[in-house]
Each structure stands twice: as C-alpha cells, then as structure tokens.
N, C-alpha and C positions, 0 to 999 in steps of 0.2 A: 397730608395724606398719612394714614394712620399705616406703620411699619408693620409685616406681618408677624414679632412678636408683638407687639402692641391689639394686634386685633386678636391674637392667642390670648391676650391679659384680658382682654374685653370681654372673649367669650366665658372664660373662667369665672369672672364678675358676674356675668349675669346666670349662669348655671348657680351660683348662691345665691342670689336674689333672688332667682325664679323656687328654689326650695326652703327659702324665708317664705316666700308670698302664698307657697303650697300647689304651685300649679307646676304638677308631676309631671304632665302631660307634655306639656313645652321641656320642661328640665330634658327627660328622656330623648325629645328632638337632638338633641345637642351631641346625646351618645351615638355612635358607630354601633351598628347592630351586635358584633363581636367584642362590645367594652367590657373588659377587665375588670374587678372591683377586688381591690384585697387593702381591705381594712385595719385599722391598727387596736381596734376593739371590738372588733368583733369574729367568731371561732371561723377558720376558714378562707376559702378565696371564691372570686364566682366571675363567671366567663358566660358571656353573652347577655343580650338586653333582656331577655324572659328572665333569667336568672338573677340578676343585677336587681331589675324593678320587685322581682319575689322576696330578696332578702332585703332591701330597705322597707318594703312594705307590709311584711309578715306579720306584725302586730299593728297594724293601721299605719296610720299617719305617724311619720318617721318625726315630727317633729313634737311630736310627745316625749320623744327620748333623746333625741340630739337637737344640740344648736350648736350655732358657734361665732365666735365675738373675736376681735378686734384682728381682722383677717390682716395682711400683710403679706401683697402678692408680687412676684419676681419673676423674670425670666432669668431662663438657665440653659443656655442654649435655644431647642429646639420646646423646651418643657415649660410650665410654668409651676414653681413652687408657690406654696400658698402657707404660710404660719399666720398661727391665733390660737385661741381658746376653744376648746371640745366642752361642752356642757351637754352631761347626761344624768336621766332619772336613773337612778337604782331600782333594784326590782322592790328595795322596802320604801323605795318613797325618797330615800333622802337623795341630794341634789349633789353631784361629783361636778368638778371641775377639772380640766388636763390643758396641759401644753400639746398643742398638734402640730404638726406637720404635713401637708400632702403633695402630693408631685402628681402633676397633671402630663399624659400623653396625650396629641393631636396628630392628629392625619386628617387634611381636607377639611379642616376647620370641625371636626367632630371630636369628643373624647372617645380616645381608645383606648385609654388605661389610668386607672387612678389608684395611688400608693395613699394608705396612710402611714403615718412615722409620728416614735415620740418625741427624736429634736429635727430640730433644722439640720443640725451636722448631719444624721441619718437621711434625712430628705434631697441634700445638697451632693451630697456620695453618689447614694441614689440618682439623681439627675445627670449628675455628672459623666457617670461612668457608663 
C-alpha cells in the first residue's frame, strides 16, 4: 500500500507527465480551484485555476517555452519538493537552461500551492518552514 506521501510523490509525477504529454485539461484536474502559482521566472503570482491556467497559457502552448529535465522528487513533510532543470525559449530565440526548484502544496490530494525556487536550499526552507 502506497504511503500518503508516496501517493503525494505520485500525484506530483504525473502532473509533469500529463504537461509533457500536453493534456492541460487532466494537468488542471489535479489543481484545487484556489491553486497558488508563484513562479520563480516569471513577473508576479496568480491565485486561483482561471488565473493559474491564463498565465501558463497566454502565449499558447506553455511548452513552447518551458521544459524541464532530470526532475528529482522528495517529500518534506506534508510537501513534495521537486529539483531539475527549467529549460526556456528566450524571446530572441536562444535556448536558456536554469537549475529549479519547486515545492508542491496538497490538500485532498489536489495541488494548492506551487513555489518555484532557484536552489534546493531555497525550496527546502520553503517546505520546511
């Protein structure tokens, strides 16, 4: 039987997968109507699923400009931290790579709140505290 941070790591996993694969619509199931979103590149914070789904999706298909690669996911308590690689288009075209960090909040098995962060220490603070 899968621990309920284990099925918190699970949901986590498949919220990247399902925004690899491009199906929005499932990803978005997963959020809590009221989720959070405060990004670590991008201007701002957004609060609520209208809001949340407008700012990944303002220029189309969010994965025109983000990916992200060799994820590496933890529980932290009640959280799941997630580090890897951010890979984004620049607005001229060239191809940036960053170290990420994000801290995932859950309630009832939905996401209520998602941090980005540039290290792990920042992420891990974050969770912790």
């Amino acid at each position: 039987m899968t621990s309920p941070a284990g099925r918190n790591i699970d949901l986590i996993r498949r919220a990247f997968l399902l925004y690899e694969e491009g199906k929005f619509d499932a990803l978005w199931a997963l959020a809590h109507r009221d989720v959070e979103l405060h990004p670590v590149f991008m201007d701002g914070s957004y609060r609520g699923l209208v809001d949340v789904r407008a700012a990944m999706t303002e220029s189309g298909d969010p994965r025109a400009r983000w990916t992200a690669s060799e994820l590496d996911f933890h529980e932290v308590g009640e959280h799941v931290v997630v580090v890897g690689r951010l890979h984004q288009r620049a607005v001229l075209g060239a191809p940036l790579d960053f170290p990420v960090a994000f801290v995932f909040h859950l309630r009832e098995q939905l996401i209520t709140r998602m941090e980005g962060h540039m290290t792990l220490a920042q992420a891990m603070e974050s969770a912790s505290g």
